[in-house]
Each structure stands twice: as structure tokens, then as C-alpha cells.
N, C-alpha and C positions, 0 to 999 in steps of 0.2 A: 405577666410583664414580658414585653417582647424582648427578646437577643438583643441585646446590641451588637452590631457589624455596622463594616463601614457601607458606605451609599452603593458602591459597587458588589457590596458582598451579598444584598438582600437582608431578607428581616424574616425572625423566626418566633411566633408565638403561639397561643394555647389560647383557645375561643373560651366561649361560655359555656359551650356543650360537651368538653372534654379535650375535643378534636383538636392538632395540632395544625399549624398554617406554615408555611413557608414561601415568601411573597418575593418578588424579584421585578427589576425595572426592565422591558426590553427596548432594544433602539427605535427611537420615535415616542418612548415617554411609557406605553403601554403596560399595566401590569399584569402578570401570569402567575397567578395562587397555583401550589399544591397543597394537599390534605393530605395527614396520616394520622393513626391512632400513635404516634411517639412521635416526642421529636427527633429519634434518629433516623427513624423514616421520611420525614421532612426534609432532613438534612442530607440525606441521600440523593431525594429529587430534586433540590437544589441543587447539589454537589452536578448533576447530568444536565439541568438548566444551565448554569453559568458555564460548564465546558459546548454548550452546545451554542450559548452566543458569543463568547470567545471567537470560534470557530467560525462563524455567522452561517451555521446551518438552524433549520429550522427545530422547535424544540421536539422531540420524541413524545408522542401519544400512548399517554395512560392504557386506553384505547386497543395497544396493540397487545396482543395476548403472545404466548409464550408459544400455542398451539400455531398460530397465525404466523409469525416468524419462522418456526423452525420449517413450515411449509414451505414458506416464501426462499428460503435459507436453503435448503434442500434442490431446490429448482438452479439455483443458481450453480450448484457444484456439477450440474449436468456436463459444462463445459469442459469442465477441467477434469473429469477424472473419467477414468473407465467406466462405461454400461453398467460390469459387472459388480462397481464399485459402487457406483450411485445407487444401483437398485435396494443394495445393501442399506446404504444409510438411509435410504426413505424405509426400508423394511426396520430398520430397527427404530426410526424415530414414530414409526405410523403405530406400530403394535406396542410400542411399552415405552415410548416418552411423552408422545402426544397426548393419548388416553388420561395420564397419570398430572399429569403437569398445563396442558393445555388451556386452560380455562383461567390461570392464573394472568395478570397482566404483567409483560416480560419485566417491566424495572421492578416489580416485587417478587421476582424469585430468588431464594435466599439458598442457602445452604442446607437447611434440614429440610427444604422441596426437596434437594435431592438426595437426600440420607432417606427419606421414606420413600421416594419410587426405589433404591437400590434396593430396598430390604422388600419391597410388594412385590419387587420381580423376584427375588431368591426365595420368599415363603411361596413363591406360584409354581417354583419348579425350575426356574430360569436359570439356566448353567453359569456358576460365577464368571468366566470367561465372557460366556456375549452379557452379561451386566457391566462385565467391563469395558467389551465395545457400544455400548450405549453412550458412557460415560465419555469415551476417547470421542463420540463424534458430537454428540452433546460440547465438550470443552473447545472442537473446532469450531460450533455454531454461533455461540457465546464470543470466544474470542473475535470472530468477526463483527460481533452486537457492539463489542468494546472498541474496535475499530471505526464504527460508525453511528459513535457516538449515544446511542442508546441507552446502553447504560456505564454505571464507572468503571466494574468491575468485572472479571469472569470469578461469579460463584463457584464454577464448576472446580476450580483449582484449588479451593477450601474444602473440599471435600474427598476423604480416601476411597478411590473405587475399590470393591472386594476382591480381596486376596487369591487368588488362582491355584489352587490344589498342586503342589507338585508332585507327579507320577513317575518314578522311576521308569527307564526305557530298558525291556530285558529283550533284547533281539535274540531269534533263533538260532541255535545252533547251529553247527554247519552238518550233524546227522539229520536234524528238526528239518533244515531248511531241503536238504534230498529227500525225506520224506515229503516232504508237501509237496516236489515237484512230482514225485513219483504216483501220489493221488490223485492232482490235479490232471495227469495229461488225459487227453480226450474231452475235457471239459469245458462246457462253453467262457469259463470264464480263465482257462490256463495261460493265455498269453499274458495277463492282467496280473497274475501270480508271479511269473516269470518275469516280468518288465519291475514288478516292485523289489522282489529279491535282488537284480541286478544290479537297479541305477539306485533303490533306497528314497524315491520319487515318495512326494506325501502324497497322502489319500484323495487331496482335490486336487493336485496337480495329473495324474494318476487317471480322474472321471473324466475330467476335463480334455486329456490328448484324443485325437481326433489319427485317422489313419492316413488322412492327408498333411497332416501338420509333423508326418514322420519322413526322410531321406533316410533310406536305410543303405543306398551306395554309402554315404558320406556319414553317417551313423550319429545324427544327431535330428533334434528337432529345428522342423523351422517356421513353426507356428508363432503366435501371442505367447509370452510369456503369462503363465498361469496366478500369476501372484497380483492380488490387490491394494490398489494404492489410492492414498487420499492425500488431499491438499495440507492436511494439519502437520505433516510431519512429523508422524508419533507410528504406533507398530501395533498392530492386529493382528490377532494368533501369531505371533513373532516373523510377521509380512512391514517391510516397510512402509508407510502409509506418504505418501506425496505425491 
């Protein structure tokens, strides 16, 4: 027996073969069926049909895959954010979201999609930290899909990224740290020693200074700031991301 809903709400039933239907009128009379094995998956793609002629944009394709978007998704943040930032998020969406999730079509990615790539990357070796920046750029992509209309929701928000090991931080002593200047001098790498003892600079800020991006009259840098940032406005390796 089909749903009853009103004229505007669409109609939601169950064929002869199992399959579920959810049918909707669009302007100019036309109808536009979706299919799912439930009806809450019906009622999903309905729920994205009717916000999308609401809206009077066109409806979102089954069609587009999760691999195919976050591609497309990726291209576009070239604008906005750092080089060193973008290449990131294609590098983590290319090696361990796209592989895992790709193939799926974007309005049926659900929640345990991504409870199983979290856990295929941490049984592969994959440090909980960058699982977590998967997740962080993952949830900017989505949340743009929900922006434009795609689909209803960001799955990504129902889902806890993995917990991050906390490491106590034992700094060297101040004998420790005379000792290691005293070993390191002559060594090609002693200024690097020296520059991190002093200013407490992290380790990629640290690879990253350049010998021109240094005034040493005026005893600061005056390079790029070494920290990456993303549009999502959320924190990576505890970097502000925007």
C-alpha cells in the first residue's frame, strides 16, 4: 500500500519485487521515481528531491559517486586555501577516502561507510591523527554537498573520528639541552638544534624555514607563515584550519 502524503509531499510504496519507490511531481507535471531496498532510503531521496525543487535547482544524480565529488570538491578548495594545504587534502582524500568510499553513489553514503574506512585505515598502519585528518576534510566536503543540495545531511557529523593518543611532553633539561649543544657543534645539522632549543619552533615549522625567510638585524622571520589552513574552520594537528 502506498504512503499516504499530501499531493506536494510525494508518494512512497513497495513494488512487487521487494523494491521500495518514492515518486514525486516535478514542475511542469513530470514524475521523478527513486528506488531503494527500504523505505527509509526512499524517504531520504525524496527528503533531497523536494529540498531540491523547493529550491528550483535541478535534482542531484544518483549517478554521482562519492569518488567523483570529492574529486570535483578538492579542485575547487584550490582557490581558497594554501598550495601546501590543498595538496594535503587531495593527498589524503586520493590515498585513503577515495580508494575506500568511491564507488559508492554520494546520496548513499551513510555512517558505517565511514566507521569502516576509519577502522581499514587504523588496521593498515594509518596513524589515528591523520584518520582524523581524513575525517576533518571529509566533514568540509560533505558539508559543502549539504550546501548544495545534494544531499540532506552531513553523515560525516554522526560519526566519532578516532581518539588521538595523548603523549606527555618531557622537555630536556637545561644539563640535557648543554649537552646536545655541545655534541652537535660542527655538525651539519647544529644550527637546526640551536634554532629549536631556543625559539621551541615545531618540527615542520623548523624543515619548512628557508635562510631567506630569515632578518637576522631585526631577529625575526619574514617569510609565509608555516601553518596550514582550510576553509572548514576546524584544527589539524592543533593548526587552525580556515
Amino acid at each position: 500500500m502506498p504512503k499516504r502524503r499530501a499531493n506536494h509531499e510525494g508518494t512512497i510504496y513497495k513494488r512487487q519485487d521487494g523494491r521500495w519507490v518514492a515518486s514525486l511531481t516535478l514542475p511542469g507535471g513530470k514524475r521523478k521515481s527513486f528506488y531503494g531496498r527500504t523505505p527509509q532510503e526512499v524517504a531520504q531521496k525524496l527528503t533531497v528531491g523536494l529540498k531540491a525543487r523547493l529550491d528550483g535547482v535541478p535534482l542531484p544524480s544518483e549517478r554521482l559517486t562519492v569518488g567523483r565529488y570529492l574529486q570535483e570538491w578538492v579542485q575547487t578548495t584550490k582557490v581558497r586555501v594554501r598550495f601546501t594545504t590543498w595538496q594535503r587534502y587531495e593527498q589524503l582524500l586520493r590515498r585513503y577516502a577515495i580508494p575506500q568510499l568511491g564507488v559508492l553513489p554520494l546520496t548513499r553514503l551513510e555512517p558505517h561507510h565511514l566507521q569502516q574506512l576509519y577502522t581499514h585505515c587504523l588496521n593498515n598502519g594509518l596513524a589515528p591523527r591523520t584518520t582524523r585528518q581524513v575525517h576533518i576534510v571529509l566533514g568540509g566536503a560533505i558539508r559543502q554537498a549539504v550546501k548544495q543540495g545534494l544531499v540532506t545531511r552531513n553523515v560525516v557529523t554522526l560519526v566519532d573520528p578516532p581518539r588521538v593518543p595523548h603523549h606527555d611532553i618531557c622537555p630536556l633539561s637545561t644539563e640535557q639541552a648543554r649537552t646536545l649543544l655541545r655534541t652537535s657543534q660542527g655538525q651539519r645539522l647544529e644550527a637546526l638544534y640551536v634554532l629549536a632549543l631556543t625559539t621551541g619552533m615545531r618540527l615542520g615549522e623548523l624543515l619548512a624555514l628557508r635562510w631567506q625567510d630569515l632578518d637576522l638585524e631585526v631577529g625575526k622571520t619574514t617569510g609565509p607563515a608555516y601553518t596550514l589552513q582550510d576553509p572548514a574552520g576546524v584544527t589539524i594537528d592543533g593548526t587552525k584550519i580556515g
